[in-house]
Every structure is written in structure tokens, then in C-alpha cells.
The first five atom37 places (N, CA, C, CB, O) and aatype in JSON, in Angstrom:
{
  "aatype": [20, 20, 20, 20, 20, 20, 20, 20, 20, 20, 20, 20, 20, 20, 20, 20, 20, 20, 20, 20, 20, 20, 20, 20, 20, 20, 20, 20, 20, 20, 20, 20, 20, 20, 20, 20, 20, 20, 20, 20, 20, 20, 20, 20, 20, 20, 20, 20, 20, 20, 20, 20, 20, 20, 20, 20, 20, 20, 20, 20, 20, 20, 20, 20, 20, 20, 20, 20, 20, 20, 20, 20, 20, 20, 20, 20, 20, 20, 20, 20, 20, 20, 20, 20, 20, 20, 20, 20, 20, 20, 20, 20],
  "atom_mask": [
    [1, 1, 1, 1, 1],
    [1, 1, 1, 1, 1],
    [1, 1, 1, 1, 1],
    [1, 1, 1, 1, 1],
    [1, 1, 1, 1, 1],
    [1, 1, 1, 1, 1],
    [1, 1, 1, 1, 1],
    [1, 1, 1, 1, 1],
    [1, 1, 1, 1, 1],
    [1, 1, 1, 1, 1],
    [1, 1, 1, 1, 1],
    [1, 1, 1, 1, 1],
    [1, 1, 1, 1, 1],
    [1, 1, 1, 1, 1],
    [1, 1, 1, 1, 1],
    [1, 1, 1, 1, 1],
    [1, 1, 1, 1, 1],
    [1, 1, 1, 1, 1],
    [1, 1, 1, 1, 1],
    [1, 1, 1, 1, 1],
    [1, 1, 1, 1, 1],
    [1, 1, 1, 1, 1],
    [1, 1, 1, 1, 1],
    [1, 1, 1, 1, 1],
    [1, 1, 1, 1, 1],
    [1, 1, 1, 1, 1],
    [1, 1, 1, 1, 1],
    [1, 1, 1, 1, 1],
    [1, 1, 1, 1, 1],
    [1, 1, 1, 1, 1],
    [1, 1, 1, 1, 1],
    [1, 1, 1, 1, 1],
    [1, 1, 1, 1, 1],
    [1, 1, 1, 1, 1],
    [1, 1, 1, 1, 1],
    [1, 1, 1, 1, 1],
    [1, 1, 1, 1, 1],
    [1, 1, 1, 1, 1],
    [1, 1, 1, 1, 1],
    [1, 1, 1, 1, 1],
    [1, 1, 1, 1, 1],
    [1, 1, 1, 1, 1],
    [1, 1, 1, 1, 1],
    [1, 1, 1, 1, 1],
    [1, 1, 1, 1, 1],
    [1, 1, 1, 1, 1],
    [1, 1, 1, 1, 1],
    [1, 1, 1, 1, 1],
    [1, 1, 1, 1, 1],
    [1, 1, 1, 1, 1],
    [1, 1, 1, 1, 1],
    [1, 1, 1, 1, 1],
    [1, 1, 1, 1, 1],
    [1, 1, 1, 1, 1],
    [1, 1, 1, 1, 1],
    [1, 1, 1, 1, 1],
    [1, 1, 1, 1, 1],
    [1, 1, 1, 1, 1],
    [1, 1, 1, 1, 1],
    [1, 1, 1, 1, 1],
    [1, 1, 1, 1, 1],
    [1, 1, 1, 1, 1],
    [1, 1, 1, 1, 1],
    [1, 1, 1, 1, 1],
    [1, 1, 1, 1, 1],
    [1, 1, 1, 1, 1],
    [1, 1, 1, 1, 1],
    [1, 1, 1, 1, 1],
    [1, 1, 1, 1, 1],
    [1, 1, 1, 1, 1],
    [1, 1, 1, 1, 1],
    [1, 1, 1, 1, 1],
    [1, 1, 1, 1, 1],
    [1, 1, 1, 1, 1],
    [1, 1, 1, 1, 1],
    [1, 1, 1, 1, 1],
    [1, 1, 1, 1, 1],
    [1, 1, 1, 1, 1],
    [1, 1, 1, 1, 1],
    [1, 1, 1, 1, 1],
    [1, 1, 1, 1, 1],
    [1, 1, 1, 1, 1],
    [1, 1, 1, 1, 1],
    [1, 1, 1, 1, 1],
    [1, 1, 1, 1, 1],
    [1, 1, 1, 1, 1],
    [1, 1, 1, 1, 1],
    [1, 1, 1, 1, 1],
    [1, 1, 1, 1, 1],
    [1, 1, 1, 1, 1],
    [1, 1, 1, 1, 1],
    [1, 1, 1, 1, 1]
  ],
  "atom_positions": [
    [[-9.37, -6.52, -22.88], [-9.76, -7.38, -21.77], [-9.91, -6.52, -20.51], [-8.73, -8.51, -21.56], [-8.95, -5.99, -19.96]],
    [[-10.98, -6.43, -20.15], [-11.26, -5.6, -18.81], [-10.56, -6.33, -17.44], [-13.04, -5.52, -18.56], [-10.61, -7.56, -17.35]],
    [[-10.22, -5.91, -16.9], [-9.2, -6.3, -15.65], [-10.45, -6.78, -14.75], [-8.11, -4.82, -14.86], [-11.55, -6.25, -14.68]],
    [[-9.92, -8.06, -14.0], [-10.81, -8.34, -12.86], [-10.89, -7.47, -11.82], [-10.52, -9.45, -12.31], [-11.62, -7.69, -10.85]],
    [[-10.15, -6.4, -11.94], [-10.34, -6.28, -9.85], [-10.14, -4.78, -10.31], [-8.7, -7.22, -8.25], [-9.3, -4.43, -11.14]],
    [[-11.12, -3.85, -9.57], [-11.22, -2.54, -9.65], [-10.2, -1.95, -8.66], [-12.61, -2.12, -9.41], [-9.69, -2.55, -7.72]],
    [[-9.95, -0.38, -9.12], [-8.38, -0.54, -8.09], [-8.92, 0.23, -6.37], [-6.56, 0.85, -9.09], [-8.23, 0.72, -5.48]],
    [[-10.34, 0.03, -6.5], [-10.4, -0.24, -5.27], [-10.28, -1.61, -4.38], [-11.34, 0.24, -5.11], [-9.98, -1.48, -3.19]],
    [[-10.45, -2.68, -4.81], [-9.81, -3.54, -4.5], [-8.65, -4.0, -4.46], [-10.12, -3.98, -4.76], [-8.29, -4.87, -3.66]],
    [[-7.61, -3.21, -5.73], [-6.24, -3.25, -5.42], [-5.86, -2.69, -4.22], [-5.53, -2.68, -6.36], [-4.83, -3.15, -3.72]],
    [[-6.6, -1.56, -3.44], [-5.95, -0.92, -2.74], [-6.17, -1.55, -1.2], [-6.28, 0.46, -3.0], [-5.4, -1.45, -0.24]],
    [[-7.75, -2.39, -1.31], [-8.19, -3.03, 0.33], [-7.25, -4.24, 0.43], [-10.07, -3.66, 0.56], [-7.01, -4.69, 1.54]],
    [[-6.56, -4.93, -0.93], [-5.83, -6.2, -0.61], [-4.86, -5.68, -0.14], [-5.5, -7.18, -1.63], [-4.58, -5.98, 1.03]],
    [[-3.85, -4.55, -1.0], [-2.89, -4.57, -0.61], [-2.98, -3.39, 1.02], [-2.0, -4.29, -1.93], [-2.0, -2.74, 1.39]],
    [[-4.06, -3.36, 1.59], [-3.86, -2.76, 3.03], [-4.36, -4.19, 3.65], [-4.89, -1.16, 3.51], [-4.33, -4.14, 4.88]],
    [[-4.56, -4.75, 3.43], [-4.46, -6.63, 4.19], [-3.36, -6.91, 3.82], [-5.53, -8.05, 3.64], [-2.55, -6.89, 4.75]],
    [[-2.94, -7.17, 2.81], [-1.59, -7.67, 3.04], [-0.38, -7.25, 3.86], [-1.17, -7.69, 2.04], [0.71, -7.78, 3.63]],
    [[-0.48, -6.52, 4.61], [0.71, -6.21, 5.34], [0.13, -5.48, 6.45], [1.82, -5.4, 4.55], [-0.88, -4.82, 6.19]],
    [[0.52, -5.49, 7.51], [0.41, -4.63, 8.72], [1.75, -3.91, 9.0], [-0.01, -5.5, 9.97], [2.84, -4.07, 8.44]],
    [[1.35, -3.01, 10.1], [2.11, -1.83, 10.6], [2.73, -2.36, 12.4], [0.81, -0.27, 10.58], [1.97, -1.82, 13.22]],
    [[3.39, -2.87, 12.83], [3.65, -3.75, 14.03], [3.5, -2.92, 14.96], [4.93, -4.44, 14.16], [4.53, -2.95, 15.64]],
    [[3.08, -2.5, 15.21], [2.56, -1.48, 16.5], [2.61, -2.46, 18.04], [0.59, -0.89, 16.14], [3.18, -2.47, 19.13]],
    [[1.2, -3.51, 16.92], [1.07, -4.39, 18.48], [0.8, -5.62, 17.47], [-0.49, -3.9, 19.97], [1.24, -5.63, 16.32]],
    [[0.01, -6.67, 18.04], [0.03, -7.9, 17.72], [-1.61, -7.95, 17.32], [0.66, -8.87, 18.93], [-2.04, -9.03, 16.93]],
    [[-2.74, -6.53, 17.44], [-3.62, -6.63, 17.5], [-3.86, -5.69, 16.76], [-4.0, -6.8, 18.42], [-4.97, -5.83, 16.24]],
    [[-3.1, -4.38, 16.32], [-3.26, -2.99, 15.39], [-2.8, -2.85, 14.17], [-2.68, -1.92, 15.9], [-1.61, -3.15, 14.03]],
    [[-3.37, -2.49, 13.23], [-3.08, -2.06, 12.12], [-3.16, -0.42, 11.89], [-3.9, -2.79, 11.31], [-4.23, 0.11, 11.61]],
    [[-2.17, 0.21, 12.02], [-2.3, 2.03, 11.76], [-1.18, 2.32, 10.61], [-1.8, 3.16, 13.43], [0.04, 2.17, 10.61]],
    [[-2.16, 2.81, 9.55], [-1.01, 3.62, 8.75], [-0.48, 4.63, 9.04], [-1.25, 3.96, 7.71], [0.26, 5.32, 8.33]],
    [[-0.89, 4.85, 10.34], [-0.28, 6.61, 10.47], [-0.32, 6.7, 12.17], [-1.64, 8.16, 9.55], [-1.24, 6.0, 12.59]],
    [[0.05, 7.04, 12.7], [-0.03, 7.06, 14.47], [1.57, 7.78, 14.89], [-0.2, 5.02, 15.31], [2.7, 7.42, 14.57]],
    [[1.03, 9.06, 15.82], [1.78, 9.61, 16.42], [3.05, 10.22, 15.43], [2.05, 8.72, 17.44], [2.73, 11.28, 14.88]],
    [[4.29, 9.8, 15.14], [5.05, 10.68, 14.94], [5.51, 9.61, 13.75], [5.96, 11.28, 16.2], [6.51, 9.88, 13.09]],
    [[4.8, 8.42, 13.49], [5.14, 7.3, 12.47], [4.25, 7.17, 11.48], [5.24, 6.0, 13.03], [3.09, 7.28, 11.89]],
    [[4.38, 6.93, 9.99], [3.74, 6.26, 8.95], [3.89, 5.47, 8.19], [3.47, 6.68, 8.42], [4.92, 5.88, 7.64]],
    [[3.63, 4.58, 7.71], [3.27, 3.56, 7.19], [4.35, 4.24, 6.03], [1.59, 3.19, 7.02], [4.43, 5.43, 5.76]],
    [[5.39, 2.77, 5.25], [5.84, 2.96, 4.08], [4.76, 2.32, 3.15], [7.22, 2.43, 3.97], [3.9, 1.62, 3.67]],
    [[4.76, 2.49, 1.98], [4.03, 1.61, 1.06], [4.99, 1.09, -0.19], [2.74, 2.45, 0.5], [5.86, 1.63, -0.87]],
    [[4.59, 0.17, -0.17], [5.84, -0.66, -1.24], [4.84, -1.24, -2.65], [6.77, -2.47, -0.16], [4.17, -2.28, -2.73]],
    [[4.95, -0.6, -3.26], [4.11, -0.94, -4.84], [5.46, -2.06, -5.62], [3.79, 1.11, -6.12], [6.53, -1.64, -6.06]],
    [[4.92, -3.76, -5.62], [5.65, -4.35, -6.46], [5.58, -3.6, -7.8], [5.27, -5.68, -6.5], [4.75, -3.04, -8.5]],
    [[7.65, -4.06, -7.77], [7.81, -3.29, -9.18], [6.93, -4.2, -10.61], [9.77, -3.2, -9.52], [6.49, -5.35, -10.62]],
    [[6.93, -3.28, -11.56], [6.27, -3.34, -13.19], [4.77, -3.46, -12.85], [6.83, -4.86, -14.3], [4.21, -4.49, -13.24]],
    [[4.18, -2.71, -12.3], [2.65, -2.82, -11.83], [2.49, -1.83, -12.6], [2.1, -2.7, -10.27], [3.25, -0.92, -12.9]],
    [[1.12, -2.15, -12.99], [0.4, -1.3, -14.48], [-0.09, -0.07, -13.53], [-1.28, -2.31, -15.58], [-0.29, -0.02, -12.31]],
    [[-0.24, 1.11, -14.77], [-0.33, 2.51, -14.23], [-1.33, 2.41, -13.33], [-0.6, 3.64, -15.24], [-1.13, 2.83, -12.19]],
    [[-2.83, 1.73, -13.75], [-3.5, 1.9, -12.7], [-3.78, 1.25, -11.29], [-4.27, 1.95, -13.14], [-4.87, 1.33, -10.73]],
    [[-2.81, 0.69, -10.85], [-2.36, 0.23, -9.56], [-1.56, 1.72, -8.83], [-1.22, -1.25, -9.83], [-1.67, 2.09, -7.66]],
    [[-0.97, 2.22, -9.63], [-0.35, 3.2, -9.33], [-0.94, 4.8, -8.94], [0.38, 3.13, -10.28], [-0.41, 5.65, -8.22]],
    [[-2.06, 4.83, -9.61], [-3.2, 5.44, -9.28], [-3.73, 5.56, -8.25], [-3.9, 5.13, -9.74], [-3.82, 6.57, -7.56]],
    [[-4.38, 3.86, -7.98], [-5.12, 3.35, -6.86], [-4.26, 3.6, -5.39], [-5.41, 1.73, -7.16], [-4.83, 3.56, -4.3]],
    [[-2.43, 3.91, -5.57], [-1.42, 4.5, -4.73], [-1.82, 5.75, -4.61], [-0.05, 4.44, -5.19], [-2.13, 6.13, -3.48]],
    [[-1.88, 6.27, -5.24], [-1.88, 7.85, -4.98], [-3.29, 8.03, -4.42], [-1.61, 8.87, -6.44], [-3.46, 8.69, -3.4]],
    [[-4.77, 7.15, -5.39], [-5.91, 7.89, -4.48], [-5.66, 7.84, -3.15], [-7.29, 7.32, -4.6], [-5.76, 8.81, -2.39]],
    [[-5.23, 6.35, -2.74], [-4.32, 6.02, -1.08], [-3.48, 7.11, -0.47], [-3.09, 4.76, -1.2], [-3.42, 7.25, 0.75]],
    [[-3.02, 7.65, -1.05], [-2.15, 8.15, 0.26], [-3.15, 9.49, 0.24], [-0.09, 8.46, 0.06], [-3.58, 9.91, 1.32]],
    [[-3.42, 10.02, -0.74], [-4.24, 10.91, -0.93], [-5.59, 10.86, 0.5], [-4.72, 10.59, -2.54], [-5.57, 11.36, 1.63]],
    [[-6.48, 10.15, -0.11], [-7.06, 9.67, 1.24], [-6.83, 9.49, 2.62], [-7.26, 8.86, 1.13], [-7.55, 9.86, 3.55]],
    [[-5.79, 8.9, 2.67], [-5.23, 8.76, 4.47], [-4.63, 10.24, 4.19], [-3.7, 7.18, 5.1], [-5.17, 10.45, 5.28]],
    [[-4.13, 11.32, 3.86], [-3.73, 12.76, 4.11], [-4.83, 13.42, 4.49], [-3.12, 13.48, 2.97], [-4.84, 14.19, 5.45]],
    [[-5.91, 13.17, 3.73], [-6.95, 13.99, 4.19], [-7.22, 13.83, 5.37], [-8.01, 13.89, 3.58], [-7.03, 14.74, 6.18]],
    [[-7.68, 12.72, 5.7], [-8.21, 11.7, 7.12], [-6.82, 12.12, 8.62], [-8.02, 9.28, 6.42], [-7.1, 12.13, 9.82]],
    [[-5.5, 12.39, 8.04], [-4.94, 12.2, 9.08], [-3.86, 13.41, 9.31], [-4.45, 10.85, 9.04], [-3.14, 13.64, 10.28]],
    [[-4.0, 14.12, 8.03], [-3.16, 15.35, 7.67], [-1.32, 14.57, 7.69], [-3.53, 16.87, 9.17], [-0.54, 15.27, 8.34]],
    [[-0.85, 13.61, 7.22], [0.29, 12.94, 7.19], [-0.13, 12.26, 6.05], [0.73, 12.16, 8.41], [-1.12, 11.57, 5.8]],
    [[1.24, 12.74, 5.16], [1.37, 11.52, 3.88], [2.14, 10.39, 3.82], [1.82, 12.0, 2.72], [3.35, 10.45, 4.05]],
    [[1.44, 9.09, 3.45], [2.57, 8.41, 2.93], [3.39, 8.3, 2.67], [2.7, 8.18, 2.53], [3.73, 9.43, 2.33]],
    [[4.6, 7.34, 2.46], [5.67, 7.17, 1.5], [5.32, 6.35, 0.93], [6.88, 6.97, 1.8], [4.42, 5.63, 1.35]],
    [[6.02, 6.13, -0.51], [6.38, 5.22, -1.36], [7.89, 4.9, -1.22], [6.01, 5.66, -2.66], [8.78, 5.75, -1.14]],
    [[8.07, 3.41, -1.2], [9.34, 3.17, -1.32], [9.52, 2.36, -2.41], [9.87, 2.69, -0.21], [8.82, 1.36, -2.59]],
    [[10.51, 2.72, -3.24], [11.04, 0.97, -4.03], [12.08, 0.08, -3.43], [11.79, 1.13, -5.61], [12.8, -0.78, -3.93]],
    [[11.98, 0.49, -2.34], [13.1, -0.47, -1.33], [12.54, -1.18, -0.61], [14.03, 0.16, -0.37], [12.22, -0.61, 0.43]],
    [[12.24, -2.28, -0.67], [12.06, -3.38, 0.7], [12.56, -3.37, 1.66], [12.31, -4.5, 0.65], [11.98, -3.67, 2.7]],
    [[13.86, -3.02, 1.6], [14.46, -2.92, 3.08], [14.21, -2.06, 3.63], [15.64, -2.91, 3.3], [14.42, -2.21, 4.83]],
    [[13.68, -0.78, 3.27], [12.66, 0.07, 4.66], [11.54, -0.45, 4.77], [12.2, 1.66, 4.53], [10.7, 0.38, 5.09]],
    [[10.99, -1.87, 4.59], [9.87, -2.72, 5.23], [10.42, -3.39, 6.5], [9.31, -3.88, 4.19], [9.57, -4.16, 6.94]],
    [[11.28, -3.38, 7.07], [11.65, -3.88, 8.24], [10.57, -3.7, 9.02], [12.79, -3.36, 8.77], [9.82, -4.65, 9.27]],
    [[10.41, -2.76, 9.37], [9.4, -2.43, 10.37], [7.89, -2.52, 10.31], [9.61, -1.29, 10.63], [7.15, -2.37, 11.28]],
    [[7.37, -2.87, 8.58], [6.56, -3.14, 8.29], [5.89, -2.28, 7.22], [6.14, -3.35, 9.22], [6.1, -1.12, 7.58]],
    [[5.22, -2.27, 6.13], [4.58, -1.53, 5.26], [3.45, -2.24, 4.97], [5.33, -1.19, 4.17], [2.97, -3.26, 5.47]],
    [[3.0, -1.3, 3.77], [1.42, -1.9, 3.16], [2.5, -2.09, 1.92], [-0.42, -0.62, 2.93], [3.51, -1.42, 1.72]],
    [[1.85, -3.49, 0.9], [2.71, -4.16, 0.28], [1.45, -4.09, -0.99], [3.37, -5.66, 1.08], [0.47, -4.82, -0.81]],
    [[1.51, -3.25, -2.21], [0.53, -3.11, -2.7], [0.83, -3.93, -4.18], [0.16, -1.67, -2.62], [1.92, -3.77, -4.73]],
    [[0.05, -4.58, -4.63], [0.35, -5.24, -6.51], [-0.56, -5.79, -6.69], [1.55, -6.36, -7.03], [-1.32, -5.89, -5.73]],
    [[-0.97, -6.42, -7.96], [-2.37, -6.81, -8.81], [-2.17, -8.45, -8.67], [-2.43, -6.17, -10.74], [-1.03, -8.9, -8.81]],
    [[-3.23, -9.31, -8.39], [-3.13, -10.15, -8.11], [-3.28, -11.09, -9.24], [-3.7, -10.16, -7.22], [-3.1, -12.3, -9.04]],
    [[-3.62, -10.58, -10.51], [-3.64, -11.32, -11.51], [-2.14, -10.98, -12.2], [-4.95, -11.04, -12.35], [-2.38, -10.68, -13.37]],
    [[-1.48, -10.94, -12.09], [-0.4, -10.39, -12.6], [0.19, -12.12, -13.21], [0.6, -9.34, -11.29], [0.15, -13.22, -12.65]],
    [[0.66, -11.72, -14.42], [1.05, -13.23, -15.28], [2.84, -13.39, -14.35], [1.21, -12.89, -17.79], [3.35, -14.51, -14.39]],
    [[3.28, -12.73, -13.92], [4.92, -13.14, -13.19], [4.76, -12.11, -11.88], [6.69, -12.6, -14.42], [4.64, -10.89, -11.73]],
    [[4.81, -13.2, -11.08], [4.96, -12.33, -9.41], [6.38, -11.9, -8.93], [4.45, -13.41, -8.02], [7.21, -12.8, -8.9]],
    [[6.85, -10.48, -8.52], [8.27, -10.57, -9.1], [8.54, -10.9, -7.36], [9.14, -8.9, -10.12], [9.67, -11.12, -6.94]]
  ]
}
């Protein structure tokens, strides 16, 4: 069964789904001396995980600063990109 959503689209939802609180009007994964955590819901199939790495991969090039990955929610306090497949049969 071919998957609905190419993991470039995994990767534009899950940078909508969450912002970076800067302001009430900005979204930056990366600015000044701060970056963006990224939080991949856990049991997400390898190629979501992929579509993570082309991500941070990409914003390094673009900004010379990498990502994190966290499996902790609680360093989302401050805000992350919240990345997972939207067809997923159990949302954890």
C-alpha cells in the first residue's frame, strides 16, 4: 500500500504544526543564539524519520546551525516543530 503523503509533506505539516514563540507573528527555526527542538512522535515509520534528517539537514545548510531531536516533550516548553504521519492507525 503506497502511503498517502510524501515525506515532503510530512515535513511542511509538521513545520505548521508548531511554532517557535519568538513573537506572536514569527516562526524561526533558528535565530540568533536559539534553535528550534524537533520532537518526532514516538513509533513513526523510518521514513518520517528520514524526512527528519533531510530537515535538519536542510535548515544546516541554509543557516549553518543544526537541529535537535528530542524524545522529550518537556524541552517543548518553549516551543518545537512537532513532526508525525497523519495517517497513522493510533495517535500516541
Amino acid at each position: 500500500m503506497k502511503p498517502k503523503y510524501t515525506l515532503a509533506h510530512l515535513a511542511i505539516i509538521g513545520l505548521l504544526s508548531s511554532c517557535f514563540p519568538f513573537s506572536n507573528d514569527d516562526f524561526q527555526l533558528s535565530s540568533g543564539e536559539r534553535s528550534a527542538y524537533i520532537y518526532v512522535l514516538p513509533d513513526e515509520p523510518e521514513n518520517v524519520h528520514l524526512a527528519v534528517k533531510d530537515l535538519i539537514s536542510d535548515v544546516e545548510k541554509i543557516t549553518g546551525r543544526t537541529l535537535q531531536i528530542t524524545k522529550d516533550p518537556d524541552n517543548c516548553q518553549d516551543g518545537c516543530v512537532v513532526i508525525g504521519s497523519m495517517n497513522r492507525e493510533k495517535a500516541s
